[in-house]
C-alpha positions as CSV (number, residue, x, y, z in Angstrom):
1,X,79.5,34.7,-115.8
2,X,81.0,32.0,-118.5
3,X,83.4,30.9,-116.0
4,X,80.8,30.9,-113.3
5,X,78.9,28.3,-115.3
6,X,81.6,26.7,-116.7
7,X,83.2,25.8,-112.7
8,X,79.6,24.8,-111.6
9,X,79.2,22.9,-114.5
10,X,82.6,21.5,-113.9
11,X,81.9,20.8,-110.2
12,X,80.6,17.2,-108.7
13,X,78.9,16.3,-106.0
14,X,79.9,13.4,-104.1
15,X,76.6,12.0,-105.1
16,X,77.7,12.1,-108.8
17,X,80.8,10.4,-108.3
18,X,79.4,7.4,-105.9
19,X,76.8,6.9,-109.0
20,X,79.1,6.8,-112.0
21,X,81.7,4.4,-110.2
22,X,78.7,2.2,-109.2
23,X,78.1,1.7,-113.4
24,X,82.2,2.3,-114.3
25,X,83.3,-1.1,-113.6
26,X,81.5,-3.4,-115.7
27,X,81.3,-0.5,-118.1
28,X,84.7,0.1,-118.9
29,X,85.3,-3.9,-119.1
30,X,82.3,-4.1,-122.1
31,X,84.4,-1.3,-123.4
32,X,87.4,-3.5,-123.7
33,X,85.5,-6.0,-125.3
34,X,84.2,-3.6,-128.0
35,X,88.1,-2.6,-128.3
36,X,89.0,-6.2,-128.9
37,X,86.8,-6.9,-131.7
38,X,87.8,-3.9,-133.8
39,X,91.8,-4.3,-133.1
40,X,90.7,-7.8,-134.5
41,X,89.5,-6.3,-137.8
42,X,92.0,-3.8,-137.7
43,X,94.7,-6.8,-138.3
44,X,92.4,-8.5,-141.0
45,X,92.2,-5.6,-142.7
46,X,96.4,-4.2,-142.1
47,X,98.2,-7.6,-141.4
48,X,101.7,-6.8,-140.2
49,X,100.9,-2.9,-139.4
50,X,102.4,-2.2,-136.1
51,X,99.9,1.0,-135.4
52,X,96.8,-1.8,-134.7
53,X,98.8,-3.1,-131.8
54,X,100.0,0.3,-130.1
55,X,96.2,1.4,-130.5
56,X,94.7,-1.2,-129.1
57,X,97.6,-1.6,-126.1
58,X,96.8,2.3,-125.3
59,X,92.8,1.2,-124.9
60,X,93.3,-1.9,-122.6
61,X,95.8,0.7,-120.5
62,X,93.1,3.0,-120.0
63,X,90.0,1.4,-120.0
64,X,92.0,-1.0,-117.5
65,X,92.8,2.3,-115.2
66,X,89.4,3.5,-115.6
67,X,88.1,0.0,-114.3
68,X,90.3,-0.4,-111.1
69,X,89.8,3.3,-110.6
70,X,86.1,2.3,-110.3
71,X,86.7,-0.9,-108.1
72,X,89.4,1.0,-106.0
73,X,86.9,3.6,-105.8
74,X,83.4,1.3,-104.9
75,X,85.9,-0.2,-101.9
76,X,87.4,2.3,-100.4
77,X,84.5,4.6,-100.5
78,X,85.5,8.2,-100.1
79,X,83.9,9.5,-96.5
80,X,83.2,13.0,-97.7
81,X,83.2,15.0,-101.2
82,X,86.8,16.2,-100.5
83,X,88.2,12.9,-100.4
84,X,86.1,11.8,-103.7
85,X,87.4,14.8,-105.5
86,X,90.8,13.3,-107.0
87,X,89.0,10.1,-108.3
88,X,86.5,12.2,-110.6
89,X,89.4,14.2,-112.2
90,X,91.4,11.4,-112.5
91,X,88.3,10.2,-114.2
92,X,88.1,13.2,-116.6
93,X,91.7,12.6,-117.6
94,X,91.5,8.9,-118.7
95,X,88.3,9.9,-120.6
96,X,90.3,12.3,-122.1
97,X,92.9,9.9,-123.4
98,X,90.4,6.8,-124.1
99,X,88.4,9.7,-126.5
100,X,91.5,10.8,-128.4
101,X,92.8,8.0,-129.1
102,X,89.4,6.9,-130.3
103,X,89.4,9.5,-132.6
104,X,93.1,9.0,-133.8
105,X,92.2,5.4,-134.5
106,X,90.3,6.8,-136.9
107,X,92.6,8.3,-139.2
108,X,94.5,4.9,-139.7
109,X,91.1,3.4,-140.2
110,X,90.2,5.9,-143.0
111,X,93.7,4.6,-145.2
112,X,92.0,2.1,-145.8
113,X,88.3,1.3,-148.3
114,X,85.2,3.0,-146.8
115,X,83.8,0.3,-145.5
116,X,86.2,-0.5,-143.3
117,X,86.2,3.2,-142.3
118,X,82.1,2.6,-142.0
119,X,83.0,-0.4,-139.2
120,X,84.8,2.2,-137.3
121,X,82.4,4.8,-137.4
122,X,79.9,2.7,-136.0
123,X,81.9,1.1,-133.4
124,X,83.0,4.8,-132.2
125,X,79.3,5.6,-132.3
126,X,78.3,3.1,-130.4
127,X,80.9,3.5,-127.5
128,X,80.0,7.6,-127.7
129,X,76.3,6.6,-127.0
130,X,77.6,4.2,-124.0
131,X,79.6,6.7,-122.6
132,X,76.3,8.9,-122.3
133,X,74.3,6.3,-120.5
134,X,77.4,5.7,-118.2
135,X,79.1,9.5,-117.6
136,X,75.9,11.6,-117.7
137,X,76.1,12.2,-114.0
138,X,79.8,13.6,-114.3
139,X,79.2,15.6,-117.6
140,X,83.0,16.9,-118.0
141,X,83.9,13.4,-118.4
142,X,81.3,12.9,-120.7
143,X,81.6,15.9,-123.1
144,X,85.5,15.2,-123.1
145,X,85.3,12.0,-124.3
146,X,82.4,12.8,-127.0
147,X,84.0,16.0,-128.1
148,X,87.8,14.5,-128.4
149,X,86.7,11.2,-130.3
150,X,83.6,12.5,-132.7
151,X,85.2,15.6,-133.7
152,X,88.1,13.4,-134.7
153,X,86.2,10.7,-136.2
154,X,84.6,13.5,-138.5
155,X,87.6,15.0,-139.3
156,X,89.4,11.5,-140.6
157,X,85.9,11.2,-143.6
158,X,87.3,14.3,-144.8
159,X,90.6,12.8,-144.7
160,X,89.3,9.8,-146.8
161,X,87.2,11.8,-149.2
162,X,88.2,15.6,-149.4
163,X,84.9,16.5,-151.1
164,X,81.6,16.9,-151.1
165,X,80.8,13.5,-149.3
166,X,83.2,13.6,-146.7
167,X,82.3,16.8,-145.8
168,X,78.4,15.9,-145.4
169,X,79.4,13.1,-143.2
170,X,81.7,15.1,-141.2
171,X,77.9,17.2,-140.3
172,X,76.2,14.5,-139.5
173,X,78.8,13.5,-137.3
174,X,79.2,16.8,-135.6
175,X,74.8,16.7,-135.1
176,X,75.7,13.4,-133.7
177,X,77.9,14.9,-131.1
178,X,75.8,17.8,-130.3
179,X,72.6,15.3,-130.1
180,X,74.5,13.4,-127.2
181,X,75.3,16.3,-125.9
182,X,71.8,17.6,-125.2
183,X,70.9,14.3,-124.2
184,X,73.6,14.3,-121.7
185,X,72.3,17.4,-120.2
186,X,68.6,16.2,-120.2
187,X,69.7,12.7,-118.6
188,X,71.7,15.1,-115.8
189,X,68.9,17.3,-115.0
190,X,66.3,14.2,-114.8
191,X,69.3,12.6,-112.2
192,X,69.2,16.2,-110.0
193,X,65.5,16.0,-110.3
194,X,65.2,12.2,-109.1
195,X,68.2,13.2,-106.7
196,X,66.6,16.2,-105.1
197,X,63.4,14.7,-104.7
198,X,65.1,11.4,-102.8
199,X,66.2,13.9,-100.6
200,X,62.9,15.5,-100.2
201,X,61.6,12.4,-99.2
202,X,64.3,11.4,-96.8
203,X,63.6,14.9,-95.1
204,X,60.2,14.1,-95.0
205,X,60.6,10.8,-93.8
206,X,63.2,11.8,-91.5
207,X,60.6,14.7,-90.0
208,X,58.0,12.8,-89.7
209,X,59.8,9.2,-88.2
210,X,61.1,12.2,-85.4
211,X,57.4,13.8,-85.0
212,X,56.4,9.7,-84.5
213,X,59.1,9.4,-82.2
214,X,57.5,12.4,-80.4
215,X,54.2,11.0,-80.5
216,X,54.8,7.7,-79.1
217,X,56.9,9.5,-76.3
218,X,53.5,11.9,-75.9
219,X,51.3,8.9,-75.8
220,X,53.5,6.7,-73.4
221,X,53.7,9.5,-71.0
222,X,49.6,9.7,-71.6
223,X,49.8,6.3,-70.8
224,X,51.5,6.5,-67.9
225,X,49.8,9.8,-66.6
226,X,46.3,8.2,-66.9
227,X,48.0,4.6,-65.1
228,X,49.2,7.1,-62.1
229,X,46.3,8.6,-61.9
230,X,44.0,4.8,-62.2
231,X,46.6,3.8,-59.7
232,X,46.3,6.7,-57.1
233,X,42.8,6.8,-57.8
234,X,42.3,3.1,-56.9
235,X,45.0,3.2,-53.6
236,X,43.1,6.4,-52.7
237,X,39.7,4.6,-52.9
238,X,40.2,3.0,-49.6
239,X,41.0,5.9,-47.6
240,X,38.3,8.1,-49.3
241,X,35.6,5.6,-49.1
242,X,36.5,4.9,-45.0
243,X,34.9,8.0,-43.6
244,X,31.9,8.1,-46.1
245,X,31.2,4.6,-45.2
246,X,31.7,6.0,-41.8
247,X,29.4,8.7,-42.0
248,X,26.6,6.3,-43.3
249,X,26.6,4.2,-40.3
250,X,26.6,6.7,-38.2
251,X,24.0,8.1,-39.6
252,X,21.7,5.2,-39.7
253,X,22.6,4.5,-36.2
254,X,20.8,8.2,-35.4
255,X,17.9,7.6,-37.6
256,X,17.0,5.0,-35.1
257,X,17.4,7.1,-32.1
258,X,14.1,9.1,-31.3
259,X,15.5,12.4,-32.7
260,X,13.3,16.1,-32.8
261,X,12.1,17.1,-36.2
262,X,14.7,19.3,-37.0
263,X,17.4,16.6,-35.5
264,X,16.4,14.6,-38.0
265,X,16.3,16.2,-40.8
266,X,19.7,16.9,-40.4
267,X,20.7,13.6,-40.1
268,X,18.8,13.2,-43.3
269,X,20.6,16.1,-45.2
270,X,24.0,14.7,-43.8
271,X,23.3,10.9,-45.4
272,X,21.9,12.5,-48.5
273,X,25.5,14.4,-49.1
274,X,27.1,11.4,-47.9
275,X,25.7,9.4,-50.5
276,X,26.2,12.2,-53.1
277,X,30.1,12.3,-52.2
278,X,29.9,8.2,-53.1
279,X,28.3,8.3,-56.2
280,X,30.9,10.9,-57.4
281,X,33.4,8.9,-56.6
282,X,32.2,6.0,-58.1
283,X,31.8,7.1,-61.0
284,X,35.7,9.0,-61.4
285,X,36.6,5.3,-60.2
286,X,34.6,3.4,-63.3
287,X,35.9,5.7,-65.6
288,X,39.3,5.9,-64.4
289,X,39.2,2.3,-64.9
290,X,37.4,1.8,-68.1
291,X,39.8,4.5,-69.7
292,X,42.6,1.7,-68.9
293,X,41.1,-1.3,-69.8
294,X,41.2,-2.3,-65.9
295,X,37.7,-4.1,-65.9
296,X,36.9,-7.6,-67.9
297,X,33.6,-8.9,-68.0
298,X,32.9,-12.1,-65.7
299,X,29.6,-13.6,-67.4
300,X,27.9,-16.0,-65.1
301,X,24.2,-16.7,-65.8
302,X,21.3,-15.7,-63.3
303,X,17.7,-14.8,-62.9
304,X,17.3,-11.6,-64.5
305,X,13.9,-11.1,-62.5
306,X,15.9,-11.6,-59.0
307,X,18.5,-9.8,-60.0
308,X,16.5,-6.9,-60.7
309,X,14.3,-6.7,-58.0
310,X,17.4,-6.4,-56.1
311,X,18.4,-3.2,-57.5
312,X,14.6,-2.0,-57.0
313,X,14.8,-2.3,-53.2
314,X,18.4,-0.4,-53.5
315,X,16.6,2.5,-55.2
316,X,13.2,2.3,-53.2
317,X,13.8,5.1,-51.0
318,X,15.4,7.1,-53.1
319,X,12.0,6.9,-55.4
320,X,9.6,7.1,-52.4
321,X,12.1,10.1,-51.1
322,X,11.1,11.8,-54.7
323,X,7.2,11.1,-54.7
324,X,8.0,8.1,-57.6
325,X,7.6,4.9,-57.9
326,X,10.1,1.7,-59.3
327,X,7.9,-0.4,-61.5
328,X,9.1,-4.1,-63.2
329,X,7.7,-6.3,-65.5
330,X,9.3,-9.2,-66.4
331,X,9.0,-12.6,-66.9
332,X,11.2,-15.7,-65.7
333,X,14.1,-15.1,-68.0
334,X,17.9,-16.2,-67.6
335,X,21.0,-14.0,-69.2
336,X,24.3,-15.1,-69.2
337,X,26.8,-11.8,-68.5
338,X,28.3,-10.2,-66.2
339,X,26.1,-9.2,-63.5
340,X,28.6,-6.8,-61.7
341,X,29.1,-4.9,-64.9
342,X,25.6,-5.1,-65.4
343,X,24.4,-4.3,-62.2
344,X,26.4,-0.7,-62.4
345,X,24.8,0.0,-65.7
346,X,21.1,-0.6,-64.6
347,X,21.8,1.2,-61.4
348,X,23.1,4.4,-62.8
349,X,20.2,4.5,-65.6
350,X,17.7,4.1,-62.6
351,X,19.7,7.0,-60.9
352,X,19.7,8.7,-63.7
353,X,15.4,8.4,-64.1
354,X,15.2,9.3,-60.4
355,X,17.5,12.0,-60.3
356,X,16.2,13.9,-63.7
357,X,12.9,12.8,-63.3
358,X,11.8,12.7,-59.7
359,X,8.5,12.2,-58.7
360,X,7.9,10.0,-61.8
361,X,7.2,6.8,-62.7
362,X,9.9,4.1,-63.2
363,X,9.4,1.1,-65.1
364,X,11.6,-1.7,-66.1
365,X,10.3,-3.7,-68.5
366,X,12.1,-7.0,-70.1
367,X,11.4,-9.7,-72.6
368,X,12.8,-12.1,-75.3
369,X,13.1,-10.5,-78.7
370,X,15.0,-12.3,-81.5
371,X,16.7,-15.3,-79.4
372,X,18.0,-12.2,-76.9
373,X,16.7,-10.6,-73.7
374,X,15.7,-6.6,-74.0
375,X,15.3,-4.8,-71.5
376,X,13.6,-0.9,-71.1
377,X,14.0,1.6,-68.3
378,X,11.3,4.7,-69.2
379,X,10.4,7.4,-67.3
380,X,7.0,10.4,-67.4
381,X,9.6,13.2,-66.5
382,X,10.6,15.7,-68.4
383,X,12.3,13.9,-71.1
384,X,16.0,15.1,-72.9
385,X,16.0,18.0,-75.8
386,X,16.6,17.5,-78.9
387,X,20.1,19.2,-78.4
388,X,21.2,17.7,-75.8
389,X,20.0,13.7,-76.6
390,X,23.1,14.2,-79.7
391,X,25.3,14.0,-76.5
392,X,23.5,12.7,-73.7
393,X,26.7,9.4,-73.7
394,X,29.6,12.2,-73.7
395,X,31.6,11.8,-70.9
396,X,30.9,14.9,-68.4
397,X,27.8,16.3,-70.4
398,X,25.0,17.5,-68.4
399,X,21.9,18.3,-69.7
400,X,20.9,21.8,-68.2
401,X,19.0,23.2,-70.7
402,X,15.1,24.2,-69.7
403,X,13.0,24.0,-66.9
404,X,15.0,20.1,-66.2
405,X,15.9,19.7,-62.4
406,X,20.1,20.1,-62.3
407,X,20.8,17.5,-59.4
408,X,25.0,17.3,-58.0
409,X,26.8,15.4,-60.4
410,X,29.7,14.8,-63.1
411,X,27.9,13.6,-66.5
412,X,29.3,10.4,-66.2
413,X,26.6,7.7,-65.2
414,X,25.7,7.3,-69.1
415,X,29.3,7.9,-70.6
416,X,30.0,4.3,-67.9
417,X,26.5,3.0,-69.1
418,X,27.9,3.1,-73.3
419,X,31.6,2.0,-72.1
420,X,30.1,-1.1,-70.3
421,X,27.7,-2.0,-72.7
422,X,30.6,-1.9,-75.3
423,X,32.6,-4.4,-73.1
424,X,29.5,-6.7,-72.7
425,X,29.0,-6.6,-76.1
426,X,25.3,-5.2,-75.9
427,X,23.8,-2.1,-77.9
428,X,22.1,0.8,-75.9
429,X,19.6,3.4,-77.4
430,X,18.3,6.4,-75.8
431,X,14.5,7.8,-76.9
432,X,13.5,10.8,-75.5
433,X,11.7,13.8,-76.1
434,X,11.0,16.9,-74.1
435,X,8.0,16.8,-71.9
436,X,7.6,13.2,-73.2
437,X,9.7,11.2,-70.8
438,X,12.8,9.0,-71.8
439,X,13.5,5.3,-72.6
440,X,16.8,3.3,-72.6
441,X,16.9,0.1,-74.2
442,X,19.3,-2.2,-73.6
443,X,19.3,-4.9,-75.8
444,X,21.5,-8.3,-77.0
445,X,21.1,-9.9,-73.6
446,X,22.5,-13.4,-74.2
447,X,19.7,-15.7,-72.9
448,X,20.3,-18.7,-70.9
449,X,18.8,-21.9,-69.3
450,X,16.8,-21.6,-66.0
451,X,18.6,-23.1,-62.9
452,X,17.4,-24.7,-59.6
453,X,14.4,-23.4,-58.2
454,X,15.3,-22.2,-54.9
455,X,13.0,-23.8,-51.6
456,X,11.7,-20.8,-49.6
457,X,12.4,-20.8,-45.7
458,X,10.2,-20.1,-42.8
459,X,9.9,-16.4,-42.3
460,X,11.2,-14.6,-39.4
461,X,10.2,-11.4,-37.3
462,X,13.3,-10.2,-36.9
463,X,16.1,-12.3,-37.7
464,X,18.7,-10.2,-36.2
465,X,17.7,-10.7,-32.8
466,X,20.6,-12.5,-31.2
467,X,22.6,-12.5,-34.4
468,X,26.3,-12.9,-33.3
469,X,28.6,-10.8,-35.5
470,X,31.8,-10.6,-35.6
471,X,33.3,-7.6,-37.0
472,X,36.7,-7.1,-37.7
473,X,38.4,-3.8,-38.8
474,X,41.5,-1.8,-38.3
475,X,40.0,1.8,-38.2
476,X,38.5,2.4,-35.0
477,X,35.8,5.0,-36.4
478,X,34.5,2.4,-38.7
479,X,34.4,-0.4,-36.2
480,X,32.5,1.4,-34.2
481,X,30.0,2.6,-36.1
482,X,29.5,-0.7,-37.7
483,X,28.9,-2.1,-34.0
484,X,26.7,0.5,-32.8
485,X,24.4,-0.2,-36.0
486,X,24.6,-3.7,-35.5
487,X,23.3,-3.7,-31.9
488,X,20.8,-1.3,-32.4
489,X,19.5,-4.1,-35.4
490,X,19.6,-6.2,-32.4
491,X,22.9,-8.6,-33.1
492,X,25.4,-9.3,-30.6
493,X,28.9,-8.0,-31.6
494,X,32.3,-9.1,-31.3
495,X,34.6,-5.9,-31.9
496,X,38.3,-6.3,-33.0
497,X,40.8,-4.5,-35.3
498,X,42.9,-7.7,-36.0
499,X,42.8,-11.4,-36.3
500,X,41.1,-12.7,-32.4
501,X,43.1,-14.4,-30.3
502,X,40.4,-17.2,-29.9
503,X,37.2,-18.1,-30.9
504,X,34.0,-15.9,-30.1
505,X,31.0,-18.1,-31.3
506,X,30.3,-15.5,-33.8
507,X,27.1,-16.6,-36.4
508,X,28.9,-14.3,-39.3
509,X,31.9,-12.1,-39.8
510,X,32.2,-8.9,-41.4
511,X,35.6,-8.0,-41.7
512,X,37.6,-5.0,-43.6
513,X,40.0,-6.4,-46.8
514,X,42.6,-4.3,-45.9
515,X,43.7,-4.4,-41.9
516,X,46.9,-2.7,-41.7
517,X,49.2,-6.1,-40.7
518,X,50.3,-9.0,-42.1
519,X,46.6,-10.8,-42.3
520,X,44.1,-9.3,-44.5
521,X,40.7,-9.8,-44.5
522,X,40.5,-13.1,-46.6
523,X,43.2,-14.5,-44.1
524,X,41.3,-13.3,-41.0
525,X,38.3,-15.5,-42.2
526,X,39.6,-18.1,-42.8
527,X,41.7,-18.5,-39.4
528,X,38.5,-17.8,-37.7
529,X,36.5,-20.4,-39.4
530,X,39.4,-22.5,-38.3
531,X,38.9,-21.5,-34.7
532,X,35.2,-21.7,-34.7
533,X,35.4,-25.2,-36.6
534,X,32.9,-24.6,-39.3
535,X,32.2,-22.4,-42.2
536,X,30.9,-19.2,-40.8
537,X,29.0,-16.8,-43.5
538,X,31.1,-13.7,-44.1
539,X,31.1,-11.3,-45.5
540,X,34.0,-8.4,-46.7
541,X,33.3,-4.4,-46.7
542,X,36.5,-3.1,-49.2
543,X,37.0,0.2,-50.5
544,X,39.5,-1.2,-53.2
545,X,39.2,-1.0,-57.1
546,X,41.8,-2.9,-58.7
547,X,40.9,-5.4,-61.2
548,X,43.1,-7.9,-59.2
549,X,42.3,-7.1,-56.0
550,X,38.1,-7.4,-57.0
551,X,39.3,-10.5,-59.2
552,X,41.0,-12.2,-55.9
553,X,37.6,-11.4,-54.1
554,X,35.1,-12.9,-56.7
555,X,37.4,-16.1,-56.4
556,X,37.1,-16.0,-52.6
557,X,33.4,-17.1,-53.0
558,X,32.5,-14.5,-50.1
559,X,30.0,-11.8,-50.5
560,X,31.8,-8.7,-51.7
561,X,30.2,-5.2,-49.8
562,X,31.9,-1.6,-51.5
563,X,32.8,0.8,-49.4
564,X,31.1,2.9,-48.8
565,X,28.3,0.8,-47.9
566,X,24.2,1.4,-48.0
567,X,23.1,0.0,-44.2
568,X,20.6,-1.7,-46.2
569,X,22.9,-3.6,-48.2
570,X,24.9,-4.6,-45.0
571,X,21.3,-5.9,-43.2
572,X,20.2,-7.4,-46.0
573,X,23.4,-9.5,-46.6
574,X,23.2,-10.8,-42.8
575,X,20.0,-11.2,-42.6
576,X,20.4,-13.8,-45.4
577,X,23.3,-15.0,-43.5
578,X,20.4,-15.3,-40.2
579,X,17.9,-17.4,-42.5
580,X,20.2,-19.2,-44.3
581,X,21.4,-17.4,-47.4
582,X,17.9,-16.2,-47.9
583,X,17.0,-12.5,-47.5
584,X,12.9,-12.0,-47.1
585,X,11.8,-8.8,-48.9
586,X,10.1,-8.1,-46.2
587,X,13.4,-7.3,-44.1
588,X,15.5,-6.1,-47.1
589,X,12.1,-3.7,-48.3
590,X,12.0,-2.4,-44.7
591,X,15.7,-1.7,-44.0
């Protein structure tokens, strides 16, 4: 068990060895220093002995071997503890010699008077308390060289003065020793201590730079999955939104037709799911989008008033179809935002009201509070629980508690209603109670000056009549549906699925962004305005979501139509085009 100890005691760690070189180099050349000045009062105080000179030779040898073992040591740098090994007992064994001749110094020190002996002492003290602060972290070396030099030192008092005095020296001496002893182990077990918790650390460190690593990996393939998905999503758009768009014209083409009952309510219940399947997928296409930072707000300032009644005629049937009504009052008040941005969040509260709340009254109310346009949308349905209202902004949370209506949907026409107000930097708040009715606010509506009144035009029957359109797309179901509505509204159409090879007189162009060639739709425009010599109103019908690809659109300056279209946007848009960038509410309320 001794010898156990005694080999682990004996044993050093790399560690040890890098550290006590790092300090041995200028150490051991103070040391020589200290040697100088006593060989120099060793020759004051013994001119012409010879012993002086051999001690103080055998101190430069060593202390000089201990140095460029240090410097040979801090350069070459041993790679592993095997390779250090040789330097630390080489250490130990140059201690060994530097300590006794220390302590043999000593003796021929103590021939002379006791101060001179005193000088000594004091010196060899002094060097035994260096050598702790310098060979603590190799301990062998350090108990050699105390215990070979102090012993010694103790031993040549009693050689000066046989009695009691010597001998009470020679114990204080030895408690000296055993002092730096126990200091040495304290200083080695405080350098394991530090050692063991760098180590810690660096595990730590090293565990939790990996499990960074891992989460930056996790989060850039997050990244990516969600930007796969945005991007299929938005290439997807177009072919998804073709045959709902589709389906809505044919539909309103057989709404016209004098259909049976029955026939029609068909017809009806087909449009209605129609329109279902394009709200879903608008909204899994704003979110996508929103979740990627796709969408940046376009302020432009408009009449709020306008804008708004624009979204009532979009949502009039849909109230009348519920037994409600659609309600505004406002005054003549200019904002400055995005009216895009804006438009999808008023239009999916008011889908919201009609859908949770049908046969109710809507009303839209707006006015100037604190330098800022507010604006209300409130319902008399049944109003939100208490429960529910804590997450009625979560994305795909749906209300389903009670006697509420629970209308097709995903729980994400609020969820796109907080993410866009965030972007537009506006605050929304929800009231609401059950069996009370609810109330959204929206509110820091930047406010801005009025613009040019516009001059009303002459009002028309039915501005359609004779209408020649143009319509331009590469998917023949679509074309032809958009034609057969268009003549039954009473225009004249020009049918083609790519650029025409001349021009056809057309009064306005509809025309698909995406044709399948070379040309897209913004092309095809403008070639036939080139052909027909003037600047036709047009108008584009697009399926496509990309921020770039909506960003290129808004620059074109022409109207912008999403697939898939309401046939009451579409007549709306020409009939404007028919009266001169006008729309009557007259047409638009009756389409």
């Amino acid at each position: 068990m001794i010898m156990e100890r005694f080999r682990a005691a004996s044993h050093a760690e790399k560690w040890q060895l890098d550290y006590l070189f790092d300090l041995s180099f200028q150490a051991w050349l103070v040391h020589i220093g200290v040697v100088t000045a006593v060989m120099a009062l060793l020759v004051y105080v013994w001119p012409g002995e010879v012993w002086p000179f051999v001690w103080y030779a055998a101190m430069c040898a060593f202390s000089g071997g201990l140095a460029a073992l240090a410097w040979y040591y801090t350069h070459r740098r041993p790679a592993d503890e095997g390779e250090a090994h040789p330097y630390g007992l080489a250490h130990t064994g140059l201690t060994t010699l530097v300590g006794i001749t220390w302590g043999l110094g000593a003796f021929g020190a103590a021939t002379g008077d006791f101060h001179h002996l005193l000088v000594y002492s004091l010196a060899l003290g002094g060097t035994a308390l260096g050598a702790v602060s310098s060979q603590h972290v190799l301990p062998r070396s350090c108990f050699v060289s105390l215990w070979t030099s102090v012993p010694l030192l103790g031993l040549a008092h009693i050689f000066h003065d046989p009695g009691f005095f010597g001998a009470t020296i020679f114990g204080m001496i030895m408690l000296y020793a055993g002092v730096l002893s126990i200091l040495t182990v304290r200083m080695l077990r405080f350098m394991r201590t530090n050692v063991d918790l760098t180590r810690s650390l660096d595990a730590k460190l090293a565990e939790i730079t990996e499990m960074a690593a891992e989460l930056e990996e996790a989060r850039h393939e997050a990244v990516e999955a969600n930007l796969s998905k945005s991007r299929f999503l938005a290439h997807a758009s177009h072919d998804l939104r073709q045959p709902i768009h589709a389906i809505g014209l044919f539909t309103a083409c057989l709404r016209d037709l004098d259909l049976e009952t029955e026939a029609r309510q068909h017809v009806r219940s087909i449009d209605d799911a129609a329109r279902s399947v394009s709200r879903l997928l608008g909204s899994l296409l704003d979110i996508s989008r929103l979740d990627v930072g796709g969408v940046e707000p376009q302020p432009e300032r408009f009449a709020l008033e306008e804008f708004l009644r624009g979204i009532i005629r979009q949502n009039a049937d849909a109230a009348r179809d519920g037994g409600g009504t659609i309600e505004m009052e406002t005054r003549d008040i200019w904002v400055n935002t995005d009216p895009a941005l804006f438009s999808t969040m008023i239009q999916n509260i008011v889908s919201n009201a009609l859908k949770y709340a049908p046969g109710s009254n809507v009303r839209i109310v707006v006015r100037r509070e604190g330098g800022r346009a507010v604006l209300e949308i409130s319902d008399d349905g049944p109003g939100i629980a208490e429960q529910d209202l804590r997450h009625i902004f979560d994305e795909f949370y749906r209300a389903e508690g009670g006697d509420a209506p629970k209308p097709d949907g995903l729980g994400l026409g609020l969820a796109i209603v907080r993410r866009l107000a965030g972007l537009l930097g506006l605050e929304v708040e929800i009231a609401s109670a059950a069996g009370r009715g609810t109330t959204l606010r929206i509110s820091g509506l930047p406010l801005s000056e009025p613009g040019a009144a516009t001059v009303p035009r002459a009002h028309r029957q039915h501005p359609l009549t004779g209408l020649r359109v143009c319509v331009v797309d590469d998917d023949a179901e679509v074309l032809a549906a958009t034609a057969t509505l268009l003549k039954r509204w009473g225009c004249e159409v020009a049918e083609f699925t790519g650029l025409p090879e001349a021009a056809c007189g057309c009064d306005a162009i509809v025309s698909d962004f995406d044709l399948g060639g070379d040309l897209g739709g913004l092309d095809v425009i403008a070639r036939l305005r080139e052909m027909e010599g003037w600047e036709v109103p047009a108008a584009i019908l697009t399926g496509r979501s990309e921020p770039e690809t909506l960003k290129r659109l808004a620059g074109s300056g022409i109207p912008l139509l999403r697939k898939p279209a309401h046939p009451a946007e579409l007549r709306a848009l020409l009939t404007g085009f028919a009266l001169g960038d006008e729309a009557l509410e007259d047409e638009t309320a009756a389409s």
